[in-house]
Z-matrix of the N, CA and C atoms (Angstrom, degrees):
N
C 1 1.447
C 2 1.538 1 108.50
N 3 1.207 2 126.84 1 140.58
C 4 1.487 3 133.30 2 -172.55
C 5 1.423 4 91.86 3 -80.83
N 6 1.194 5 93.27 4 149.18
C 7 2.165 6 119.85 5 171.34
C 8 1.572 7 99.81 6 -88.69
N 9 1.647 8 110.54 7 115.98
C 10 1.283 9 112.04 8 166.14
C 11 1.431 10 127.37 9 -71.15
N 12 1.747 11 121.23 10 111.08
C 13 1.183 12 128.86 11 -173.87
C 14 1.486 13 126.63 12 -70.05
N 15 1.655 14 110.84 13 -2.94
C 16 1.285 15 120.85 14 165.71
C 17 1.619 16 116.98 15 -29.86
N 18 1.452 17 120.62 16 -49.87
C 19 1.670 18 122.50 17 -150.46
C 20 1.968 19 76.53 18 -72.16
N 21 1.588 20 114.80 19 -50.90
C 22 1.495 21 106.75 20 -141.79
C 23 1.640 22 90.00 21 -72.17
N 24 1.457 23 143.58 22 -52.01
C 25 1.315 24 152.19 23 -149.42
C 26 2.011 25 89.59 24 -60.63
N 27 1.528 26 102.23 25 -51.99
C 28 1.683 27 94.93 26 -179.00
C 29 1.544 28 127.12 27 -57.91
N 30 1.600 29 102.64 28 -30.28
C 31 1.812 30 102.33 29 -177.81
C 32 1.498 31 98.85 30 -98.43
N 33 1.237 32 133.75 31 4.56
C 34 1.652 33 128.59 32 145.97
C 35 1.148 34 109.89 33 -69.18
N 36 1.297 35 121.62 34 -59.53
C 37 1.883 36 122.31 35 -172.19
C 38 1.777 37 107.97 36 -72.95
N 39 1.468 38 127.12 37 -28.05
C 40 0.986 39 106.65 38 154.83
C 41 1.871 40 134.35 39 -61.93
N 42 1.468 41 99.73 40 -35.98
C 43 1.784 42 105.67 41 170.57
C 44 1.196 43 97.06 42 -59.72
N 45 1.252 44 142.42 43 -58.29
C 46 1.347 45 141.58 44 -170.35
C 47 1.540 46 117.82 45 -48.95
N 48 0.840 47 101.93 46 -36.90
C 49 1.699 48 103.22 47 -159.85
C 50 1.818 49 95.63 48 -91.36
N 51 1.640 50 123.69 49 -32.92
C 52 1.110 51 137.84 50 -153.54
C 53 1.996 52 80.78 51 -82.23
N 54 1.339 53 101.09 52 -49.13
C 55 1.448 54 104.54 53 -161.36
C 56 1.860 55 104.55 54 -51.48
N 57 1.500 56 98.50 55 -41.32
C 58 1.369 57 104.59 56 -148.98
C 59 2.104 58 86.21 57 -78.22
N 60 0.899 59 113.35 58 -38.52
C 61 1.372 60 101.38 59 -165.48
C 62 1.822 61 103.52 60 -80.88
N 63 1.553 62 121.42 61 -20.13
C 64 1.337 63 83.22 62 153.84
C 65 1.469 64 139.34 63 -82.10
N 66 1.282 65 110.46 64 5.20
C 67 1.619 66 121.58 65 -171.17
C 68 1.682 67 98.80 66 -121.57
N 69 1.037 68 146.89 67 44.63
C 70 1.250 69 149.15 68 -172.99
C 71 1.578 70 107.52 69 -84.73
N 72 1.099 71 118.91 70 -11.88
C 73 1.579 72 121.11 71 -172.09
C 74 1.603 73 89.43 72 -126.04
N 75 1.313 74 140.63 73 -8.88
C 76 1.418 75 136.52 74 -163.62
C 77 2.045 76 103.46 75 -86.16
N 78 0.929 77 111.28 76 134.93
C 79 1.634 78 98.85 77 151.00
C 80 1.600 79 119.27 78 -85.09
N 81 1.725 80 119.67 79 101.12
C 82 1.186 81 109.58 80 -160.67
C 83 1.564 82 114.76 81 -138.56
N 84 1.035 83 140.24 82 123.50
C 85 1.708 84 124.42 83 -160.35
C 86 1.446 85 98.21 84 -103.00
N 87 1.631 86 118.60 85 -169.08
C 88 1.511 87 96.00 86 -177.28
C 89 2.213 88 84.58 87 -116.27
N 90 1.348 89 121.48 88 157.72
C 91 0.953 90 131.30 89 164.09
C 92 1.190 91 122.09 90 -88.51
N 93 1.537 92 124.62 91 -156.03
C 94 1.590 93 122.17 92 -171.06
C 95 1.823 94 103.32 93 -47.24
N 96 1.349 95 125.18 94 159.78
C 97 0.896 96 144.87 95 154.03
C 98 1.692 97 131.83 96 -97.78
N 99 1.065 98 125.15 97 153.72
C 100 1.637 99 121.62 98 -158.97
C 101 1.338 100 102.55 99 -144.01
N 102 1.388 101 143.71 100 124.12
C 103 1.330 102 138.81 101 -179.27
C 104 1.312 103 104.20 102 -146.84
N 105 1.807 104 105.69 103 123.61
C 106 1.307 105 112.90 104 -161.36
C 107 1.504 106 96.86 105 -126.27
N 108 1.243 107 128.01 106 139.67
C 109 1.360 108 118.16 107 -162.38
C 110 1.611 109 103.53 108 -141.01
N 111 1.176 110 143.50 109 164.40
C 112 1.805 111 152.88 110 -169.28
C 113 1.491 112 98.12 111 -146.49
N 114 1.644 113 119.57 112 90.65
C 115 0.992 114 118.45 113 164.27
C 116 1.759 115 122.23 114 -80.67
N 117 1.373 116 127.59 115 122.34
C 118 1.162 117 87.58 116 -179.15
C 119 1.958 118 90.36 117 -126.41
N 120 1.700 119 94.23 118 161.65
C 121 1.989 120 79.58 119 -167.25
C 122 2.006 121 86.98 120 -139.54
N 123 1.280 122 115.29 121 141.40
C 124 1.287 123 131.68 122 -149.62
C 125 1.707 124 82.43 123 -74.83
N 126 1.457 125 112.90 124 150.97
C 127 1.444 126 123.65 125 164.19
C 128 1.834 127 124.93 126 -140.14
N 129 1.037 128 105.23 127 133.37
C 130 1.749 129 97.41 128 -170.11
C 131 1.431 130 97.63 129 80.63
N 132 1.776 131 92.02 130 -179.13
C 133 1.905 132 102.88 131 -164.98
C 134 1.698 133 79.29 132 -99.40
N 135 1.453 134 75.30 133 164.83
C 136 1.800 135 113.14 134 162.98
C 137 1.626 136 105.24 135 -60.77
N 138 1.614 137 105.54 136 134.97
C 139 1.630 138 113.46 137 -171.29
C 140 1.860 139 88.06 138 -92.40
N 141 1.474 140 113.79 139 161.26
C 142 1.573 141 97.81 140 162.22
C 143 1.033 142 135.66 141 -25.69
N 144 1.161 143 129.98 142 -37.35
C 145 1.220 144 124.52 143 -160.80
C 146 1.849 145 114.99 144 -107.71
N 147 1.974 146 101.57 145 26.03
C 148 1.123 147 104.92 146 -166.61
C 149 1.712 148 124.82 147 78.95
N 150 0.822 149 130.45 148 -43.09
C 151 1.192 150 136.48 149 -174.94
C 152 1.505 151 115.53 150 -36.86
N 153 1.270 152 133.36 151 153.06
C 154 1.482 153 109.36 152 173.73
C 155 1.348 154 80.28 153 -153.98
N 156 1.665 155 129.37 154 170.47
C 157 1.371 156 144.46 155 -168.51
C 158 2.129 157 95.33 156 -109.50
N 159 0.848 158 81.40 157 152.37
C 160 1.997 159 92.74 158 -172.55
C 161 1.767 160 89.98 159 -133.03
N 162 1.247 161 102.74 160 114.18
C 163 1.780 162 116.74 161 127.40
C 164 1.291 163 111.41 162 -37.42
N 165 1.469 164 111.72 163 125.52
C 166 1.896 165 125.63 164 172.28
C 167 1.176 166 89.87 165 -106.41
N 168 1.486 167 120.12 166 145.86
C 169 1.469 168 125.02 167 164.41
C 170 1.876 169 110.82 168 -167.59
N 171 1.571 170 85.84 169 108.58
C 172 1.857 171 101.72 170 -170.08
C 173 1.333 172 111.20 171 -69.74
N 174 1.580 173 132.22 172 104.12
C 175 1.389 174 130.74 173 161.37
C 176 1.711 175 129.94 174 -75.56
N 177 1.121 176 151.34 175 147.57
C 178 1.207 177 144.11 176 -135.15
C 179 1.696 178 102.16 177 -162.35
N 180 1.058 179 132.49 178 79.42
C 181 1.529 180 137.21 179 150.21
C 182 1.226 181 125.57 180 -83.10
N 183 1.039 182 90.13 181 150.31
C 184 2.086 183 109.51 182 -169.33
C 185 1.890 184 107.28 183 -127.03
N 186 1.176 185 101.87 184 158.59
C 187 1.821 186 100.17 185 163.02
C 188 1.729 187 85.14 186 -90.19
N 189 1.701 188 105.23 187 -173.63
C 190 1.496 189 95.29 188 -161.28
C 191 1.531 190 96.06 189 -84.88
N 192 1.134 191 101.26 190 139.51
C 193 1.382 192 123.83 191 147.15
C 194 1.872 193 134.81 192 -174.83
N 195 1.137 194 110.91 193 -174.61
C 196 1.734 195 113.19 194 -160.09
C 197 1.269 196 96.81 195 -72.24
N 198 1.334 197 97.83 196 141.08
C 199 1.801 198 118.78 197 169.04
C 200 1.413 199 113.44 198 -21.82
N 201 1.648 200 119.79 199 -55.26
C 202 1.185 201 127.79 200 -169.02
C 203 1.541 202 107.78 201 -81.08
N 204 1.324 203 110.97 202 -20.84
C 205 1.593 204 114.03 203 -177.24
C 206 1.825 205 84.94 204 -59.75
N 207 0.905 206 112.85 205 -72.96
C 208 1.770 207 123.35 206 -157.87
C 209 1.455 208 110.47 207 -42.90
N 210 1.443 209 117.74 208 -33.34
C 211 1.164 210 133.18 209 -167.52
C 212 1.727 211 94.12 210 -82.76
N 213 1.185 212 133.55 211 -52.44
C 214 1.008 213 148.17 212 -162.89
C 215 1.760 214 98.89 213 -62.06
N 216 1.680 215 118.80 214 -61.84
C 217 1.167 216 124.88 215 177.15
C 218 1.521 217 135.44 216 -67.39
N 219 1.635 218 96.57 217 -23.17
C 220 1.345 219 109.14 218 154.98
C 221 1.557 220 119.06 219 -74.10
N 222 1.655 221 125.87 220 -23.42
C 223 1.209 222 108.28 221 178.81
C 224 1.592 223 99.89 222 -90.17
N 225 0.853 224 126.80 223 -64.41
C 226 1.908 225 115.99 224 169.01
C 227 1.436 226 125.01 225 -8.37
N 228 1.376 227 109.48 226 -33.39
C 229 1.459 228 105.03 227 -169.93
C 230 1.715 229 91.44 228 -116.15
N 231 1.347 230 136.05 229 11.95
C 232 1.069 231 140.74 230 142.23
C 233 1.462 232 127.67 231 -67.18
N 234 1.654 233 103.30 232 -29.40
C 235 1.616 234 120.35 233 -178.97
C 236 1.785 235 103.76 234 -85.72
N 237 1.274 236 98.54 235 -25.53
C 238 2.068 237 101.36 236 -169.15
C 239 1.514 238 72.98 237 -72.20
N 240 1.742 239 126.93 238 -72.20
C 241 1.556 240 111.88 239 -118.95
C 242 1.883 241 87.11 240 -82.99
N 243 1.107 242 134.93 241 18.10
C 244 1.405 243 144.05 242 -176.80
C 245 1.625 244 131.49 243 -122.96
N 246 1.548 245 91.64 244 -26.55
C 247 1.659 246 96.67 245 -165.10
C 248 1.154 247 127.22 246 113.29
């Protein structure tokens, strides 16, 4: 069964739109990109009460760049959403 891309297409077009209206007067392009994703996919049956246990599994895309670039941009935006 295909994974509906609805959740990811909305928190792109929200960064997008958020990005563009604080820089609307800026000349500004966008740089590396970072895409962090929480797959989670159902495993085993449903207990009575429906419930079923899910596999978590974190995926991590970049536009291209070096190992350390990614590491670098992932910790930066670890320091904004933290302090």
């Amino acid at each position: 069964m295909p994974i509906d891309q609805t959740m990811l297409g909305t928190v792109v077009q929200e960064q997008m739109e958020a990005i563009e209206a604080d820089h609307l007067e800026d000349d500004c392009q966008l740089g590396a990109v970072v895409v962090i994703v929480e797959v989670l996919c159902a495993e085993g049956e449903a207990n009575e009460l429906g419930e079923q246990e899910a596999r978590r599994e974190v995926r991590i895309r970049t536009s291209p760049m070096t190992q350390h670039g990614r590491i670098g941009l992932v910790a930066e935006a670890l320091r904004n959403l933290f302090g």
